[in-house]
N, C-alpha and C positions, 0 to 999 in steps of 0.2 A: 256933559257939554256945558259948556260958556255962552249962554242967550246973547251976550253981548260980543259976544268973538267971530269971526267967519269959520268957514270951515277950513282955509287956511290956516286963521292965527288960533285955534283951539288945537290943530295937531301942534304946530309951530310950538305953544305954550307946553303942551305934557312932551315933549320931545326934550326940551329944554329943560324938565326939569332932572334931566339924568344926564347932562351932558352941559359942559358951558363952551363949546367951541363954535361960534356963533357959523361959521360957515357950513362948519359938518351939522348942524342941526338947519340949515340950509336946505342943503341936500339930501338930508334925510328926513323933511318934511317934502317936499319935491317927490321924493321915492318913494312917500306913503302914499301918497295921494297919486300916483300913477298906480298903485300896488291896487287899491282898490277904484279904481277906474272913475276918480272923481275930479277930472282935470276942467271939466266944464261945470264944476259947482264949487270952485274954493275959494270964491267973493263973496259966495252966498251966506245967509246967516243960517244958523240952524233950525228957524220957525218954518223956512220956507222951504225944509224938506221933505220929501216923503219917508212914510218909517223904514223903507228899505235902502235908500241914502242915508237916514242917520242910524242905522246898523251900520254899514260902510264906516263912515267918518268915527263910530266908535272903534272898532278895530282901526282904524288906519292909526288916532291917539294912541290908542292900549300899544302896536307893534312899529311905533317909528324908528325907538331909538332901539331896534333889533334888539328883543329880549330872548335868552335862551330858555325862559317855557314861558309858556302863554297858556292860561285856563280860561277856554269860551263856555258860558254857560248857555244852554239853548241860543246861540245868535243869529238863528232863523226864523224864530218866531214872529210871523205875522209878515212875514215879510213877500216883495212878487215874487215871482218865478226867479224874474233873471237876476233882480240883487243875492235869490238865495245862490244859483247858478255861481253867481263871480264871487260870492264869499266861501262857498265851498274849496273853488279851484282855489283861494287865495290862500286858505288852511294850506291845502297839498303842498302850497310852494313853499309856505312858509317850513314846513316841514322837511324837506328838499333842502331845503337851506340850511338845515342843522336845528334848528325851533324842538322842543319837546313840547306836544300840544297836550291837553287835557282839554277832553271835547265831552260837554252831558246834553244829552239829547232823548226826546221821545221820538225823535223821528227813526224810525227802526233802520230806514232805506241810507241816509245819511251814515251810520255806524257803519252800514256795510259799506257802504261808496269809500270810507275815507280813512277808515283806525285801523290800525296794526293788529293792538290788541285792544278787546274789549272785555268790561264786565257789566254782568247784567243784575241790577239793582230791583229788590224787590221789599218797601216797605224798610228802606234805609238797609238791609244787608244784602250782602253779594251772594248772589243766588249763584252763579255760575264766571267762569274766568276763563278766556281764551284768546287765540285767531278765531276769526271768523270757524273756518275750516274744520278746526278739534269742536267749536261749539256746536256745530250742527254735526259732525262725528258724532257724538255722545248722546244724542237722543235714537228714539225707535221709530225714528219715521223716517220712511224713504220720498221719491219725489209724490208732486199733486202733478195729475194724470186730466187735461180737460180735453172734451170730447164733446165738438157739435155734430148732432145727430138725433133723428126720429127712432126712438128706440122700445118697444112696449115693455111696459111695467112686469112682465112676467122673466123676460131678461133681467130687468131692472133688479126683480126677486131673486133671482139665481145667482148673480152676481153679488149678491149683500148676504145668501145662503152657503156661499161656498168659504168665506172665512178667509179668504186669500188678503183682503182690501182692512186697511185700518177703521177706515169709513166710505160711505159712498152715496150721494145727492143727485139728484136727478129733477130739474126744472127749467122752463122754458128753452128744452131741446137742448140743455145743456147739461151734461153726465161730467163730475166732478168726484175723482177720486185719489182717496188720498192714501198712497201705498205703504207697504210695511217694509222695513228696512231690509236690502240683501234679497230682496223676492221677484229681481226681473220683472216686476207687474207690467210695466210697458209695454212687451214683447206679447209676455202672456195676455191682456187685454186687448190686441190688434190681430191677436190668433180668435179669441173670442168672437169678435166682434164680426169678424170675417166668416168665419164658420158657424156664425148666424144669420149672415146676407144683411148685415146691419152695413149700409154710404155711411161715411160718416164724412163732412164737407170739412171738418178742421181736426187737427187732433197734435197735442203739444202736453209737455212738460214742464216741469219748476222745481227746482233742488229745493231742501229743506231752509228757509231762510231763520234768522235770526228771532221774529217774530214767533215760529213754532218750537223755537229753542223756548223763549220764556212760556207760549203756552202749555208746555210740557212740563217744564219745572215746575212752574205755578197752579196751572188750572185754569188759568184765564188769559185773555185777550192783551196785548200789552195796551196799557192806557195813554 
């Protein structure tokens, strides 16, 4: 950004500089600045924004004069809720629109929300390459199984005895298990539970996300 420019004349100015048709850079400063939703800040100067409007107004510069790829590097960082919220949807559309994006992120949840195909980067090499879909395909875990419920520690044993469960946690009335791939555990842990007289007040599922794709490959938590 240009400390001395608004948020107008800094798209205005990198618009212009790939374009000399002063009306169509016009309108396609106009169309940036609806694009990320900054019609009531483009007098303003750039000191008097918050960092989740000058992430805005940086992508709205970077994709004025419609570029057919755009590489964001983490452009959610630090940012609220709803700037990440309307930067995200404004990826999509740009995308929608014919854009090839190149998107890096630590946010696991973001990759899934919003890329085609992803790879997952581990210490500069690509650990794994997909959809979504084939990446969590190709590991050995199947869904995490959570269960509110008073359940005694001798179940608790049987259950971690029997070899069915990849892993399985048990605190504050909360039973958190993490199933093996292809194994029904679902079905079979609501047959269990029941044929132990175990209430249990909640009890849900989670497919294998993204996040247990790199724990897998790597050994660790994604950072």
């Amino acid at each position: 950004m240009f400390e001395e420019l608004t948020v107008y004349e800094n798209i205005e100015y990198f618009c212009s500089l790939y374009m000399k048709d002063r009306k169509k850079v016009k309108d396609l400063t106009e169309d940036a600045i609806s694009f990320v939703s900054l019609e009531d800040f483009k007098n303003f100067y750039p000191q008097k924004l918050s960092g989740g409007l000058l992430r805005r107004l940086n992508i709205a510069c970077g994709i004025a004069h419609r570029p057919k790829l755009i590489i964001l590097d983490e452009p959610t960082v630090a940012v609220d809720p709803q700037s990440r919220n309307k930067i995200l949807k404004g990826i999509q559309k740009l995308n929608e629109q014919g854009a090839t994006i190149i998107y890096t992120t630590h946010y696991i949840e973001e990759a899934e929300q919003i890329c085609n195909n992803i790879a997952i980067i581990d210490k500069g090499n690509v650990v794994a390459l997909g959809t979504k879909k084939t990446l969590t395909d190709s590991i050995n875990m199947g869904e995490t199984i959570v269960v509110e419920a008073q359940i005694n520690h001798a179940l608790i044993n049987e259950l971690k005895s029997s070899g069915k469960y990849r892993s399985i946690e048990y605190f504050d009335n909360v039973l958190k298990v993490k199933a093996k791939k292809e194994n029904n555990s679902f079905i079979g842990l609501i047959d269990f539970l029941q044929q132990n007289n175990v209430a249990f007040h909640k009890i849900y599922f989670d497919m294998p996300t993204l996040n247990d794709v790199f724990l897998e490959i790597t050994g660790k938590e994604l950072r």
